[in-house]
Phi, psi and omega in degrees: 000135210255159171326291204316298161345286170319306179305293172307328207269319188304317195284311193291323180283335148333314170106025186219170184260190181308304202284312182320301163310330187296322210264333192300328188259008173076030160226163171318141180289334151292002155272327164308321177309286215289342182251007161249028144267000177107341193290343179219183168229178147307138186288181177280319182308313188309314177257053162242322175284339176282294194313300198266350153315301158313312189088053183209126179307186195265342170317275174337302162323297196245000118348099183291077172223154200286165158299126183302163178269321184321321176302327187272335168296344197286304176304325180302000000 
């Protein structure tokens, strides 16, 4: 599973929208659009703050592989 995939699958079980994520890390809901269309990634500090949102190392995050499910039961 590629970022952008994760990045969408994680924010929805959160429970938060595009803009919800945007203001939590302090960018535009239109950089959240963009990465999770694929089109940009984060800068590292941005995927170092998804990292410690989520719980999920930065590996895990940008590692084209799947999310264990316990990390997603864990956000739910």
């Amino acid at each position: 599973m590629k970022f952008n995939e994760k990045l969408i699958k994680l924010r929805k079980a959160a429970g938060l929208s595009q803009e919800e994520l945007g203001n939590k890390l302090n960018v535009a809901r239109q950089t959240v659009s963009k990465w999770e269309l694929g089109e940009t990634t984060p800068e590292m500090d941005k995927l170092e703050e998804l990292s410690d949102l989520f719980e999920i190392s930065i590996d895990e995050l940008v590692k084209d592989r799947s999310i264990p499910n316990s990390i997603i039961k864990e956000i739910n």
